[in-house]
Each structure stands twice: as C-alpha cells, then as structure tokens.
C-alpha positions as CSV (number, residue, x, y, z in Angstrom):
1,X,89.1,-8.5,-24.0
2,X,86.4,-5.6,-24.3
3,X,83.7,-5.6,-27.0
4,X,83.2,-2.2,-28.5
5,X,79.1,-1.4,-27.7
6,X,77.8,0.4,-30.8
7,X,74.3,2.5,-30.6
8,X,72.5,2.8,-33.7
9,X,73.3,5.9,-35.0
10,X,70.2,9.1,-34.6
11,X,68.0,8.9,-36.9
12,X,66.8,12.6,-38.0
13,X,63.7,13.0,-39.7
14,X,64.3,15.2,-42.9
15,X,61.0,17.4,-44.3
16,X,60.6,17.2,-48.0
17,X,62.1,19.4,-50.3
18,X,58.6,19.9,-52.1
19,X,55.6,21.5,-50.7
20,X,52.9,19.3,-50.1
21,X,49.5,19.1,-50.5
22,X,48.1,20.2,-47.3
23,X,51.0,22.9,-46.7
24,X,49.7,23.8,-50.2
25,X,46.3,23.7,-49.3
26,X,46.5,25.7,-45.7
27,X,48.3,28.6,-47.9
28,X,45.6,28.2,-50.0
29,X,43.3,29.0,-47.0
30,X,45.4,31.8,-45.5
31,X,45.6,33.5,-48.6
32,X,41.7,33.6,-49.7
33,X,41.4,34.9,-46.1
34,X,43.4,37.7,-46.1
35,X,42.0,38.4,-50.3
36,X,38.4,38.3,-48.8
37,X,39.0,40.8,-46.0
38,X,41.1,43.3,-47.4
39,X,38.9,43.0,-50.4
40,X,35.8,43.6,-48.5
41,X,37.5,46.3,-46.5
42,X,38.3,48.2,-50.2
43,X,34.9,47.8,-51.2
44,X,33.0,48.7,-48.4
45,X,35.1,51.7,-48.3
46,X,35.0,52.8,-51.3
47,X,31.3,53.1,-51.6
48,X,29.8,56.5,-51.6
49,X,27.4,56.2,-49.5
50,X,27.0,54.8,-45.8
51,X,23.7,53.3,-46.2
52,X,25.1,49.5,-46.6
53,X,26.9,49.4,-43.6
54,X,23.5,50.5,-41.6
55,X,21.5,48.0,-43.5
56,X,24.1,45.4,-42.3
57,X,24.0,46.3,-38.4
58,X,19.7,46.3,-39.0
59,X,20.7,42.5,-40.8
60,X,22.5,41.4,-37.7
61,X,20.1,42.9,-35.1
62,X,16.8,42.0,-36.2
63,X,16.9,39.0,-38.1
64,X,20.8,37.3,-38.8
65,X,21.6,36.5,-41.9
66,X,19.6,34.7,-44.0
67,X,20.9,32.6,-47.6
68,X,19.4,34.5,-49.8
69,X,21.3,37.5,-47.9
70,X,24.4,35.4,-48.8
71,X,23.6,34.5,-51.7
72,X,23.5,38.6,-52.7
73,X,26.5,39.5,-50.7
74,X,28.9,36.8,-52.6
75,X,27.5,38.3,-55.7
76,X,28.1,42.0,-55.2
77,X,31.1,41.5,-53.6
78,X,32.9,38.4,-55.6
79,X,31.2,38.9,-58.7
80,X,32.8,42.0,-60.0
81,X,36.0,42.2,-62.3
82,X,37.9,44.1,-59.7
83,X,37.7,41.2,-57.3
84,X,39.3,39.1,-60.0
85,X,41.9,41.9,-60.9
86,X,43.1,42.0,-57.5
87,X,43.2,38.3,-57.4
88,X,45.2,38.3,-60.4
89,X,47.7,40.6,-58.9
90,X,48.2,39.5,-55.7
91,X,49.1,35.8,-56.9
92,X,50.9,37.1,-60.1
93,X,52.9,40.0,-58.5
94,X,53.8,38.1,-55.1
95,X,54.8,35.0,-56.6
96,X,57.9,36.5,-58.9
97,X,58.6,39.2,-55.8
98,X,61.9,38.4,-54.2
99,X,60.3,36.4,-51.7
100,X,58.6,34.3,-54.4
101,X,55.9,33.3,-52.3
102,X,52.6,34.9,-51.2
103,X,51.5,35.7,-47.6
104,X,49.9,32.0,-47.3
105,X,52.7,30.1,-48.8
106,X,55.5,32.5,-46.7
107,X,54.2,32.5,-43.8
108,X,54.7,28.3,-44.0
109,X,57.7,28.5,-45.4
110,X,57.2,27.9,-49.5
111,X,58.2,29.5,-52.2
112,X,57.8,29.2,-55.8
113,X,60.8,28.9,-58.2
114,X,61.7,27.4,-61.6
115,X,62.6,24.1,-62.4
116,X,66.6,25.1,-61.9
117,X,65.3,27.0,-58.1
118,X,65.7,30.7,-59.3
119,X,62.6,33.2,-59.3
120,X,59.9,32.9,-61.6
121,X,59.6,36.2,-64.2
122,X,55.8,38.4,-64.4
123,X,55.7,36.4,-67.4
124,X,55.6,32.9,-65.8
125,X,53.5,33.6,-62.8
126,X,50.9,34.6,-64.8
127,X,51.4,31.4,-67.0
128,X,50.7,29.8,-63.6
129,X,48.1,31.9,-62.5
130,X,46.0,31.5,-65.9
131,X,46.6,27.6,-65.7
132,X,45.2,26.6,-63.0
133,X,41.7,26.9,-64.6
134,X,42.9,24.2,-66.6
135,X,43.7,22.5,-63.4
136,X,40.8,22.6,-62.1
137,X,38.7,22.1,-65.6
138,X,38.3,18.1,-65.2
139,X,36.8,17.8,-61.4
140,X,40.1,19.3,-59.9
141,X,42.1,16.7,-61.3
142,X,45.1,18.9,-62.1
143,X,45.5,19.7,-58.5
144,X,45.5,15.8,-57.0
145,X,48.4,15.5,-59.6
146,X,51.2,16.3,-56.8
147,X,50.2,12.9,-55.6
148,X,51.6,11.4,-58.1
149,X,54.4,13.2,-59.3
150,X,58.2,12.9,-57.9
151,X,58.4,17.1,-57.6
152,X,54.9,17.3,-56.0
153,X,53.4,19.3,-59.0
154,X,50.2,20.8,-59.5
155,X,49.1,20.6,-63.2
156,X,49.7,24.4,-63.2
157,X,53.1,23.8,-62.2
158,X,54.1,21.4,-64.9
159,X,52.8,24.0,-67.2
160,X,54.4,26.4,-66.2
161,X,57.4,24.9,-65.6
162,X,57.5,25.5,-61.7
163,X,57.6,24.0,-58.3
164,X,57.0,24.8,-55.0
165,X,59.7,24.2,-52.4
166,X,60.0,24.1,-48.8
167,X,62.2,26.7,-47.7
C-alpha cells in the first residue's frame, strides 16, 4: 500500500494591479528630473545673450554656489509661466497619449486609464492635472489617500475619475 506524497503547491507572488505609492512617487522623481533639465536646457538656450553661462563657470570657479545664488536661480528659472505651461503639457498631453503614461510612470510600468481601463481624453487629464492642487491644499492629504483606498487613489484620481495601473 503506497501513500500518495503531496507538495504544497508554488506559491507565486502576484504584483498589484494598482500603482503604489512609492512606484508613484519614484515616477514622480524621474519625471521632475527630466522637466527640470530639458527645461533648463530651453531656457538657457533661448537666451540672447551668452553672458549667464560665463557668470555661471566664474560661480563655480571662484566661489561655489552660495543660497542666495539658489535662491535666484529657482526664481528665474521655476518662477515664470512658461515653466508652468510646459509642465502643464507634458503631464496633460502624455497622460491621454496612447501610452497613457508619462516618461516616469512608463518607464516603471504605469499607466493612467479610466475607471473601465480605457485612455483618459485631453479633457480628463487636465481634470487631473488641475486637481491635484486640491490634493495637495490640506498638508498633502489628498496624496496619502491611496493608503486607504481599495484602487490606490490619489485625491486627484477620484476626482477625476481615474486610476493608475500596473501594466
């Protein structure tokens, strides 16, 4: 007489079907990278005149960069309703592209869709985009809301009537 010897079967990890707050948050980072340096790149070029990229290599040799040298080169370059237009854009026009995602949230492998999973319109990115002041008007608030929520939204999200999924 011969016993049969089960194994337990494999278990196989599963990744969530929702983005989540640090993938979130490293697109985040990835994106305002690439937004500051092609931004900065644009600007600098631009320019009609040379004389601020000499002042910057005197900065750097001399003396380094003080705050107050920070302080000035945030405002010029960050303080300036082009910076905000192309901010606008790239979120607005990237996230109802075909791909539905921008460079951040592509490159690890979100996307963002409607409520049924189909691309989001012009119409509701910028719903989205516009939103997330109110997500962050309350001490960020809005954003810590994926904790909580079954679909992993953002306050912006929920407004919009979007999620972010893993793809």
């Amino acid at each position: 007489m011969q016993t049969a010897l089960t194994l337990p079967a494999p278990t196989v990890k599963r990744s969530s079907l929702y983005g989540s707050l640090t993938n979130r948050f490293v697109a985040f980072l990835v994106d305002t990278t690439l937004l500051v340096f092609f931004y900065t790149i644009l600007y600098y070029s631009a320019g009609s005149n040379s004389e601020h990229i000499s002042s910057w290599d005197k900065t750097l040799q001399h003396n380094g960069i003080s705050l107050a040298d920070l302080l000035l080169i945030g405002k010029v370059l960050f303080f300036n309703p082009y910076f905000a237009a192309v901010h606008w854009l790239y979120y607005t026009v990237l996230e109802s592209s075909l791909k539905q995602a921008t460079i951040g949230k592509f490159t690890l492998g979100l996307k963002v869709s409607d409520l049924r999973g189909k691309q989001i319109n012009f119409w509701q990115a910028n719903l989205r985009y516009f939103s997330k002041i109110l997500s962050l008007l309350p001490v960020g608030l809005g954003f810590l809301l994926i904790l909580t929520t079954r679909r992993s939204q953002m306050f912006h999200d929920y407004f919009a009537r979007t999620v972010v999924v893993a793809d």
